[in-house]
VOSE-286344 format. One record per residue (C-alpha): y, z, x; residue number from 0. Coordinates in steps of 0.02 Angstrom, whole numbers, plus 50000, padded with zeros to 5 digits. Layout:
R     y     z     x seq
R     Y     Z     X NUM
...
//
This chain:
R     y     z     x seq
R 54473 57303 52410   0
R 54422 57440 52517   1
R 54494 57483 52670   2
R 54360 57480 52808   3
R 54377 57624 52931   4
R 54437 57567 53110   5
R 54308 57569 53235   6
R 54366 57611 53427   7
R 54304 57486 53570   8
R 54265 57593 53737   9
R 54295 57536 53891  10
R 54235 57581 54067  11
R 54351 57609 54197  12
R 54294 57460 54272  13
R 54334 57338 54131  14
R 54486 57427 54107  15
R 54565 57397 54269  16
R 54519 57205 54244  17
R 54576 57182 54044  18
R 54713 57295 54051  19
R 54857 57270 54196  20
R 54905 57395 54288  21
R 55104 57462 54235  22
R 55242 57391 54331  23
R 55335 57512 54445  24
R 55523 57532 54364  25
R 55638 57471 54494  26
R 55728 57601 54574  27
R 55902 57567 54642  28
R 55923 57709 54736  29
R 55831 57652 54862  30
R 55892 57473 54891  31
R 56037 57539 54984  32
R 55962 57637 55121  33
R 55807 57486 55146  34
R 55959 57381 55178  35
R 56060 57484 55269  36
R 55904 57553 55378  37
R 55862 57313 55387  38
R 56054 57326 55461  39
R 55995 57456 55586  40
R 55872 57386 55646  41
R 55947 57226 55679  42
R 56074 57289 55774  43
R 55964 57411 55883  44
R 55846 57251 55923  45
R 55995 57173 55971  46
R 56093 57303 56046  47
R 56118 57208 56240  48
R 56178 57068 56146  49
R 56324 57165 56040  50
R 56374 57247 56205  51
R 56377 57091 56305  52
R 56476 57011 56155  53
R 56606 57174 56185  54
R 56627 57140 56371  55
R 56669 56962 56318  56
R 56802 57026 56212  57
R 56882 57141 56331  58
R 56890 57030 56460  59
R 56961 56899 56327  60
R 57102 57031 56311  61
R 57106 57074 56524  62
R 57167 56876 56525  63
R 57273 56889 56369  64
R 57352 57032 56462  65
R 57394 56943 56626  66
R 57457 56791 56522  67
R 57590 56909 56458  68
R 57636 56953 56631  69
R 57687 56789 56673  70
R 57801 56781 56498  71
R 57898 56957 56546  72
R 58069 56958 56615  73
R 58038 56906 56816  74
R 57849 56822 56808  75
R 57736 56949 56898  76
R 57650 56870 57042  77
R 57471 56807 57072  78
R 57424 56935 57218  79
R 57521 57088 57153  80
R 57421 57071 56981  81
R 57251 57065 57086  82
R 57301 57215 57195  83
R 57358 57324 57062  84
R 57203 57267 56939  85
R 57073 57287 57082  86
R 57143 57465 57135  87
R 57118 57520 56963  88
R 56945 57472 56962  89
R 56902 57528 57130  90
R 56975 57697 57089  91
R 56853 57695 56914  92
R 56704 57650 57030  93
R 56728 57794 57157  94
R 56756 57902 57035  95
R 56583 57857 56956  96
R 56463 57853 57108  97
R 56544 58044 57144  98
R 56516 58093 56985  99
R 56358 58016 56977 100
R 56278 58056 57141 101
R 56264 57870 57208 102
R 56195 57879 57400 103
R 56355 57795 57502 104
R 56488 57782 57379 105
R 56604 57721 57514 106
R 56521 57622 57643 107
R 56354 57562 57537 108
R 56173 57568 57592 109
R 56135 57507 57756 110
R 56037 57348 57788 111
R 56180 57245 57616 112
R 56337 57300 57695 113
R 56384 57136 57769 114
R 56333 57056 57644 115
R 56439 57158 57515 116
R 56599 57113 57625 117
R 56551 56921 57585 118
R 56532 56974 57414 119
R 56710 57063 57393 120
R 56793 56922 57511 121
R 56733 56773 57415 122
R 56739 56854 57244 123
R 56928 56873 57276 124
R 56948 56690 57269 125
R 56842 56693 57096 126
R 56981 56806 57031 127
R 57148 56735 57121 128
R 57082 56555 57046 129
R 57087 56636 56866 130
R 57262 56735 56864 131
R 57338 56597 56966 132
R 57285 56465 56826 133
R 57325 56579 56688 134
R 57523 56556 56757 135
R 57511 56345 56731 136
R 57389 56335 56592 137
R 57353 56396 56412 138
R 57212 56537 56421 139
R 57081 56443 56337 140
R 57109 56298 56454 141
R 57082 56426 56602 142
R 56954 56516 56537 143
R 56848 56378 56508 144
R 56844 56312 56682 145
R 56767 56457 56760 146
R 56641 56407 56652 147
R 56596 56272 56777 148
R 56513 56412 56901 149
R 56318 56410 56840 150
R 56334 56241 56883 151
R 56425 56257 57068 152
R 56289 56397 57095 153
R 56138 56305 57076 154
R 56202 56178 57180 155
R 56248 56325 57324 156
R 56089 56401 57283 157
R 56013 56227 57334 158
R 56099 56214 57500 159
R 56081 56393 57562 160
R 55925 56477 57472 161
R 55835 56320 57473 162
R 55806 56338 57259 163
R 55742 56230 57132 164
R 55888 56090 57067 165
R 55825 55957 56950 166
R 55907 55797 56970 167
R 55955 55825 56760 168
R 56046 55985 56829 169
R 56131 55895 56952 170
R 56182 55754 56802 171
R 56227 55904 56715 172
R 56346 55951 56846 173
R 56431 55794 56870 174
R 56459 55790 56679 175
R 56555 55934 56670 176
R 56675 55852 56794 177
R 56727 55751 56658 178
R 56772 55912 56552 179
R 56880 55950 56666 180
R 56970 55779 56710 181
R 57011 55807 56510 182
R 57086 55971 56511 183
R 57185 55935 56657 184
R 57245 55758 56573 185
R 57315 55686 56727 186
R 57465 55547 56688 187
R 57375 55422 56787 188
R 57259 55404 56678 189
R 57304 55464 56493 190
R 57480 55430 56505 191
R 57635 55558 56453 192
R 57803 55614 56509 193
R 57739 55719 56653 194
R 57776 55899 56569 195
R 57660 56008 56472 196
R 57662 56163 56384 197
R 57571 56309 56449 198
R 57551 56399 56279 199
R 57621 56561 56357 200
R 57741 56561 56209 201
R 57868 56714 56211 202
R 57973 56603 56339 203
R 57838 56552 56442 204
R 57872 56408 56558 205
R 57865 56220 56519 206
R 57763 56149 56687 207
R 57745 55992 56780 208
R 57622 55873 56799 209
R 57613 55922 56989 210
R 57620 56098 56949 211
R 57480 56078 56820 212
R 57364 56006 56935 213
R 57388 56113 57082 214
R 57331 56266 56933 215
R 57169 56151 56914 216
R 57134 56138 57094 217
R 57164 56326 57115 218
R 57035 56349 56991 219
R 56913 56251 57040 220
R 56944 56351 57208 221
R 56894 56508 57104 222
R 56734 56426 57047 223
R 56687 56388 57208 224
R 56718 56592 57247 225
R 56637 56638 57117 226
R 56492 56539 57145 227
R 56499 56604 57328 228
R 56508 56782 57257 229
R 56327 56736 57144 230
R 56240 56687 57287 231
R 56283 56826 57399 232
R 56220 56945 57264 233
R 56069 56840 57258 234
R 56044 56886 57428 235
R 56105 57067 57423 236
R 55951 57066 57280 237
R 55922 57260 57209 238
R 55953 57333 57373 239
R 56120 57421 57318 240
R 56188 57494 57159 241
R 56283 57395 57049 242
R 56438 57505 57066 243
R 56452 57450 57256 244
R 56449 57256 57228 245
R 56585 57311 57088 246
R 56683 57432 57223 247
R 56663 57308 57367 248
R 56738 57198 57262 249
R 56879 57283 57210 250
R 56921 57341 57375 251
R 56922 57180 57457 252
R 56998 57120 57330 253
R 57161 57246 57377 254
R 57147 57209 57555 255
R 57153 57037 57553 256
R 57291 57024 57403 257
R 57405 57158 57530 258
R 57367 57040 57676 259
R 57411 56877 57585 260
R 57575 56931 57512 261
R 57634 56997 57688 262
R 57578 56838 57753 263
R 57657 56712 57642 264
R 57806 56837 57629 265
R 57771 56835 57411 266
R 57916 56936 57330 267
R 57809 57064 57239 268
R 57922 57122 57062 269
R 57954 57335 57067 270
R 57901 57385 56901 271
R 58072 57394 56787 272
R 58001 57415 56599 273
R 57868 57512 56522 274
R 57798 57344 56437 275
R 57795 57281 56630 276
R 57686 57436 56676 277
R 57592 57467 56552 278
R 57515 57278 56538 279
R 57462 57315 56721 280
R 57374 57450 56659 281
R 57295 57393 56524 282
R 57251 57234 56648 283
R 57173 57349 56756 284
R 57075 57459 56637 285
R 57016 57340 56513 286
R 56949 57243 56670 287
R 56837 57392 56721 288
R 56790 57418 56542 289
R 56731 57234 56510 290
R 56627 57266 56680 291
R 56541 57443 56627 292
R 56497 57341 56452 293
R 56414 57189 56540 294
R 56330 57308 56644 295
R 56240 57395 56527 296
R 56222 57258 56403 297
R 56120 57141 56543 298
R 56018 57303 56569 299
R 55978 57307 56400 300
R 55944 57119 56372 301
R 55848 56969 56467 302
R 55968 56867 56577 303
R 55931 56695 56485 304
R 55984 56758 56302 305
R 56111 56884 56410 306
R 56214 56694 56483 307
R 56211 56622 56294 308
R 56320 56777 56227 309
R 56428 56760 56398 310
R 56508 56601 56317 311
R 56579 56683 56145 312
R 56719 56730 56260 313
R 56783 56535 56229 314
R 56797 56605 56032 315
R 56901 56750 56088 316
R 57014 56662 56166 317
R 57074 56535 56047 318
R 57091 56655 55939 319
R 57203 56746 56048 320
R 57294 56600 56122 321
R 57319 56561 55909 322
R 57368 56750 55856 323
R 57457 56799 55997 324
R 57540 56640 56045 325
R 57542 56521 55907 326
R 57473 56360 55973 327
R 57328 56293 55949 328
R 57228 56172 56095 329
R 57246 56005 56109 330
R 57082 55885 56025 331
R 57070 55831 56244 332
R 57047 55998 56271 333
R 56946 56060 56124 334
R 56820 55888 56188 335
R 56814 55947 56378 336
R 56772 56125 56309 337
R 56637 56077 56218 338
R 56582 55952 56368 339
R 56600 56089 56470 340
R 56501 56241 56389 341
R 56354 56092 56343 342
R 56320 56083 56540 343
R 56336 56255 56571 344
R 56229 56270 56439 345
R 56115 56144 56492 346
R 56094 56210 56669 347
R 56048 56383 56604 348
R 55915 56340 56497 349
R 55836 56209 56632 350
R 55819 56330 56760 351
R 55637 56365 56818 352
R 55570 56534 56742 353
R 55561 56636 56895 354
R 55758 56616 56934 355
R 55883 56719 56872 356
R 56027 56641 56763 357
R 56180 56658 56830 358
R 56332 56699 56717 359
R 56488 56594 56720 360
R 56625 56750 56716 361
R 56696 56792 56863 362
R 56708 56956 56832 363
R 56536 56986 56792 364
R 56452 56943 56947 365
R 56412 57122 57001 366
R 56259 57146 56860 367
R 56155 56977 56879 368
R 56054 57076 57020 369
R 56040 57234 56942 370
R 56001 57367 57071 371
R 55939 57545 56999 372
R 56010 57689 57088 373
R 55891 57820 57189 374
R 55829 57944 57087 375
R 55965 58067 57110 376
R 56099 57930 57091 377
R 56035 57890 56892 378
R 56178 57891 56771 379
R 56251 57779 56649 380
R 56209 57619 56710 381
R 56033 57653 56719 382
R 55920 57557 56597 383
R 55794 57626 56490 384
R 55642 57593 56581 385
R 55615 57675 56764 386
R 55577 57581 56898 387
R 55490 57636 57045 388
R 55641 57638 57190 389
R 55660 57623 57376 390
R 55783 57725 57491 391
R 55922 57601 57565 392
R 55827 57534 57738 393
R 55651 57608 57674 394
R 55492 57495 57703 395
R 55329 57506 57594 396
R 55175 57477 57668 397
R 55269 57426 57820 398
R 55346 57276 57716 399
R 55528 57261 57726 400
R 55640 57267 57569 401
R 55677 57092 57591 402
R 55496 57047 57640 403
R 55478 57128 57447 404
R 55617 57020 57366 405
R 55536 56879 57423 406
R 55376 56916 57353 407
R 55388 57018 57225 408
R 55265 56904 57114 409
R 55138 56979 57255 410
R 55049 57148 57219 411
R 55064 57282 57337 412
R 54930 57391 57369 413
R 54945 57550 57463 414
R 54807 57577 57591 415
R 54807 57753 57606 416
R 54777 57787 57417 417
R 54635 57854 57341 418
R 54520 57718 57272 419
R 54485 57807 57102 420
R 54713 57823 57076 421
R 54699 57602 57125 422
R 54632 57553 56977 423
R 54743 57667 56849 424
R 54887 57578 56795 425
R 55006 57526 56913 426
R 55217 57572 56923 427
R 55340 57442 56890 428
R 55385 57327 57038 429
R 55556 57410 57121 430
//
């Protein structure tokens, strides 16, 4: 049989592309790396505020460790000498700053929020006194987590003084974190016990009373209410100073009143004897001011609502230093009034109305809720990325007062003595 000669079928390029599919492109894992590493990237850029605010957390996680081991070495350190020697680091960081920075009134403040930074620095020494002295009578998780309690104290403040918003579910949030704290504080009366407790300082920390247990929780709950205190008057002191004088009023008061109420209850403050002894002072002090700078420019960086969720990882850091550091572990009463706790802080935050600012529960973060930019020649590090348009300390606009603007800064200003054809270009950023 003959072979018949093969006969070739032509295609057009258009049948071609439909009969005959296109190649696949060989896989190439050179480049699988670098797409993830570059995903990676960009995860952590979009969420760059939120890794910062998670590195204040941990600093100040290790600030508290720090002043736990002070009351564990040789001759417990007292309350007010740890405050004064803490806050005189800090204000020493802050000076140092605004001069180096070019802040207007690095000493005194602008004009117009100095009073009102003196409430600030008085009041948020309570918010700090409350922690330490706690820290001496409880385990660190236990005394972190009440301070905890101030977004709820503050919206009840902000209620009575600034005349806010409070729903009556913020108020039931409110009274249900009082029952978080009846549980970590586990009076006898009502759960019982031989009327000591351990306060997890471990390395020959103290075995306390009942009595002495719950004179710690009313001392904290004193700090909340400074703390709180401390929100609101930053509330009020609005963006009308930098956030490095809330932060150096604060420190400074802080010393003064520390100096004042050791003279005045005649407190034996310990001379330093050891280098351990000094340099957890130190460390106190700097990793205070550190945690501070990082909150600062995290909350600049990131919206105040998802800004308060990250603020409450520092619970996480301190169990885990309370386990490494100490070896104990909490107790399933406290682990419950932790979680009851955190749920109402929680709770509060997230039921606030949209044009109020969340307020953190750290005590030591209270000088960044308000964030003030500094005048132009004053920009530094803890400016933000975007520019703002700014007022001088004790300027007016339009013959409004700055705190005629706070109040209504959902209201446009126009200026009057602008060209009309420059009105209807885009406008700056609200100051």
């Amino acid at each position: 049989m003959a072979n018949r000669p093969s006969q070739s079928i032509e295609l057009s390029p258009s049948e071609r592309h439909i009969l005959i599919p296109p190649p696949m492109p060989a896989e190439d894992n050179t480049t699988s790396g670098p797409n993830r590493f570059n995903a990676v990237k960009e995860f952590v850029l979009s969420n760059k505020g939120l890794f910062i605010i998670a590195a204040s957390q941990f600093f100040f996680s290790l600030m508290n460790l720090s002043v736990k081991f002070l009351t564990a070495i040789g001759e417990p350190v007292p309350t007010l000498e740890i405050v004064c020697v803490r806050m005189l680091i800090t204000y020493v960081c802050c000076q140092a700053y605004m001069f180096a920075a070019g802040v207007p009134d690095p000493i005194l403040g602008p004009k117009g929020v100095r009073k009102w930074l003196v409430i600030r620095g008085v009041v948020g020494f309570f918010g700090l006194f409350g922690l330490y002295y706690s820290l001496h009578y409880m385990s660190l998780s236990d005394a972190t987590v009440l301070t905890f309690l101030a977004p709820t104290v503050t919206a009840v403040l902000g209620f009575l003084f600034l005349h806010e918003a409070v729903s009556w579910k913020q108020m039931l949030a409110g009274l249900t974190s009082l029952v978080g704290v009846v549980l970590i504080a586990r009076p006898t009366s009502l759960f019982g016990g031989n009327g000591k407790t351990d306060t997890g300082s471990g390395a020959g920390g103290p075995t306390v009373t009942e009595a002495e247990r719950m004179v710690a929780v009313a001392v904290a709950m004193l700090g909340v209410l400074g703390a709180s205190c401390a929100y609101v008057s930053l509330r009020v002191i609005g963006k009308r100073a930098h956030p490095m004088h809330t932060m150096s009023y604060f420190s400074l008061w802080c010393v003064l009143v520390s100096v004042v109420g050791g003279l005045a209850t005649h407190s034996h403050w310990v001379l330093p004897r050891q280098w351990t002894w000094i340099g957890m002072l130190i460390i106190v002090g700097l990793f205070g001011f550190l945690a501070q700078l990082l909150l600062t420019l995290g909350l600049q960086r990131e919206t105040a609502s998802r800004g308060t969720m990250v603020l409450y990882i520092q619970i996480v850091f301190s169990l885990v230093f309370e386990r490494v550091a100490f070896g104990v572990s909490p107790s399933g009463l406290s682990v419950l009034g932790t979680c009851v706790i955190i749920a109402s802080a929680i709770y509060v935050a997230l039921n606030k109305p949209s044009k109020e600012t969340n307020t953190p529960a750290n005590t030591e973060s209270t000088a960044t809720w308000d964030m003030a930019p500094a005048a132009e020649e004053g920009r530094g590090l803890l400016d933000g990325d975007e520019h703002k348009e700014e007022l001088e300390p004790g300027a007016t606009k339009d013959g409004i007062s700055e705190l005629a603007i706070d109040k209504k800064l959902e209201e446009p200003v126009v200026r009057h003595d602008t060209p009309r054809h420059e009105r209807t270009g885009s406008g700056s950023s609200s100051p």
